[in-house]
N, C-alpha and C positions, 0 to 999 in steps of 0.2 A: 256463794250466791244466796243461801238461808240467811234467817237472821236468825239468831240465840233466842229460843221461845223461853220467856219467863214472865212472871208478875211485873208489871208496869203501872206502881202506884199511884202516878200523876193521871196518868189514861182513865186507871179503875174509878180516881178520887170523879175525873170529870164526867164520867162517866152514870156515876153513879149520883151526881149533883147535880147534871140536867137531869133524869130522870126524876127526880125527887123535886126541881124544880119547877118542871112542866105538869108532872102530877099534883101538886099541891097551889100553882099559878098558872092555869090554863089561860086565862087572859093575855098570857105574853105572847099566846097566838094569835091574838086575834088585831084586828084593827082598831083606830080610834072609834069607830063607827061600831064596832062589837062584832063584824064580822069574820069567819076566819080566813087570816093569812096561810093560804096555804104554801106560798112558798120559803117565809118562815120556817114553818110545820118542818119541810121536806128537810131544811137543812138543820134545822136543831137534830132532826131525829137522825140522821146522817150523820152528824157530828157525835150523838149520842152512842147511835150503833157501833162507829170504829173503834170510840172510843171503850166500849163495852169489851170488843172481841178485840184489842189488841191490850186491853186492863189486865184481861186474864190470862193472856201470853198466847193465844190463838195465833198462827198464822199461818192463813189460807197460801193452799198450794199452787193454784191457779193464779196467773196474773192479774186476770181482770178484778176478782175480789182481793184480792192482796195491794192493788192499789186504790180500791175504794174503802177499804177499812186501814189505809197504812195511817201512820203518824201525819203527815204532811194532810191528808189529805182532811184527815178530823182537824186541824185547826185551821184549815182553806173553810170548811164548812160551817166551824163555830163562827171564824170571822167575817164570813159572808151571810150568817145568820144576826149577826149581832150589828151589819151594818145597816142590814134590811128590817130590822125592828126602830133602828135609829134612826131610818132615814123616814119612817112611816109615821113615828113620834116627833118631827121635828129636831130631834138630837143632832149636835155636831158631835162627830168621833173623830 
């Protein structure tokens, strides 16, 4: 029923490249209008978090955080972040 805890360097790399992205491009939260997108915000940083605690091999014992930081659910987030920035920019994805 566990998973094998170890380094998961695609998690760590994404993890550590939104952070480094949103720190250095805050604008990507915000709107065309300069305001911010806060439900962007929630999910990059959602995306970022699991990605963070499942990089370094963490996994929560409890189920409710164990499925909010699981694999599955940081890339539901990335991609529901990244459609919400797209669809606010006018972007097709």
């Amino acid at each position: 029923m566990s998973e094998a805890a170890g380094i998961r360097p695609l998690a760590l790399l994404l993890g550590v490249g939104l952070m480094l992205g949103v720190s250095l491009q805050p604008q990507w939260l915000a709107t065309p209008a300069g305001v911010a997108d806060h439900p962007a915000a929630m999910l990059l940083m959602w995306a970022m978090s699991a990605a963070l605690v499942r990089g370094v091999g963490f996994v929560p014992r409890h189920w409710l955080p164990r499925g909010l930081f699981s694999a599955p659910a940081m890339w539901l987030a990335l991609l529901a972040a990244l459609w919400r920035m797209a669809s606010l920019y006018g972007l097709a994805l």
